[in-house]
N, C-alpha and C positions, 0 to 999 in steps of 0.2 A: 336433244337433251343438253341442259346447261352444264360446265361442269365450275365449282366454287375452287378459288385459290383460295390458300391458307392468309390469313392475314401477319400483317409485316410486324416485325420483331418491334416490341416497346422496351424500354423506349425506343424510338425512330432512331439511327445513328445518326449522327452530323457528321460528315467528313471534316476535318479539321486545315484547315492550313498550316504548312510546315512553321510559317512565322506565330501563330496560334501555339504549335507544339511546342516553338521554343519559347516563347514567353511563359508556358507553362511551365517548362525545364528549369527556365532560370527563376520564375517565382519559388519552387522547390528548394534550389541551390540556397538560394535565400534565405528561408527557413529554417535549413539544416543547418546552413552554414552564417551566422547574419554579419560575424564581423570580414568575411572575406568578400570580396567584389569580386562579382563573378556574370559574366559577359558573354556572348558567343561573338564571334571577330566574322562577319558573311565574307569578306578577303579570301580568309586564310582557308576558311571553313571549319574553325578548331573554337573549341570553345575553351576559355582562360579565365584566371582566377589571379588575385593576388592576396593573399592572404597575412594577418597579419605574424608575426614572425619570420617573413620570408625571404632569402632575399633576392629572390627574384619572383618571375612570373610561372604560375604551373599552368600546364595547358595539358589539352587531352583532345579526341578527335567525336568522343561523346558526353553530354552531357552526366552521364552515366561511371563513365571515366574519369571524369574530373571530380564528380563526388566521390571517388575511392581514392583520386589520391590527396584529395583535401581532408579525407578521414585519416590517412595514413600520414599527412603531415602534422594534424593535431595529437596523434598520438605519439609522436616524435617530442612533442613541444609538452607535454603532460610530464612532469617528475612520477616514479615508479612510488605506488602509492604503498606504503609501508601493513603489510598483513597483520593484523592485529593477533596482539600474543593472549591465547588463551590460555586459561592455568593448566595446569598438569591434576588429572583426578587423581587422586589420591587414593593407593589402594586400598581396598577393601580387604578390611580387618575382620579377620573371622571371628566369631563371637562364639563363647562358651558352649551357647545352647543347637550350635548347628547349623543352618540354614534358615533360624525362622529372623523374620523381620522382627525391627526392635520395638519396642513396647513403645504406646506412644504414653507422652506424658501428659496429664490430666491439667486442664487451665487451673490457673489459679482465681482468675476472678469470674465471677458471673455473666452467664455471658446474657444480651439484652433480650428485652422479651422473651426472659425467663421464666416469669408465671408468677402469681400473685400469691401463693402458701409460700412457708416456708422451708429449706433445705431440708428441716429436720421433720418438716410434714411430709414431704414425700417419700422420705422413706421407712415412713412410720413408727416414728422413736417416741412422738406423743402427738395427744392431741392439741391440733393447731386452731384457731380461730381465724376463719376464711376470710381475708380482707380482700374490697376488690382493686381492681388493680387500678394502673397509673391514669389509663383511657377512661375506664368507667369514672373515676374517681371527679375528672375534668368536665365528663357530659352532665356527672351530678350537680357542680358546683353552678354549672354554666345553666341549667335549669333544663337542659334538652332531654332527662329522662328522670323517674322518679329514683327517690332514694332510697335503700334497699333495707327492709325494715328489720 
């Protein structure tokens, strides 16, 4: 009897080479960081930065390292940005009637696509003479429908 293995993990992994890792490090570094130069030293074994405000060289023993304290030296270098002043609410003045909210106030002008009778036809103070409106009026003139007899 055969017995089946499992099939290998997709994707396949690539084993990387350390010089791979670090050129991936410092493409990162770069990125985040693009006005500082930033290096790994294979000597030392530390990987270094210089950045600009600095005045010397920051170094760290991780790529990882070196991004936290080139975050920490631009935040040194950032002026403290001033909280914007919001106004003061204004207390709430009690009103005569209680608790109830305040009456809204009614437009003064017409508001669009309003309808084609008049103010005073719709609420039936006389009879109005139904004109049509602005649209019909244009497909009349334009010949696209008949005119209303």
């Amino acid at each position: 009897m055969s017995k089946s293995l499992a099939p290998p993990a997709w994707p396949i992994p690539v084993p990387r080479s350390q010089e791979q890792t670090r050129h991936r490090q410092q493409s990162e570094l770069r990125a985040q960081f693009p006005d500082a130069a930033a290096w790994y030293g294979p000597k030392s074994g530390r990987w270094l930065a210089a950045p600009t405000g600095a005045t010397g060289l920051i170094e760290a023993h991780t790529a990882a390292g070196l991004s936290a304290l080139l975050e920490q030296h631009y935040k040194q270098l950032l002026p403290p940005t001033p909280r914007p002043v919001l106004p003061q609410r204004q207390a709430q003045r009690r009103r005569p009637l209680g608790d109830q909210p305040p009456a809204r106030r009614r437009p003064q002008h017409r508001p669009a696509g309003g309808g084609s009778t008049t103010p005073a036809a719709r609420h039936g103070r006389h009879e109005a003479v139904r004109r049509p409106g602005r649209f019909r009026r244009a497909l009349t003139r334009l010949g696209l429908i008949a005119s209303p007899a």
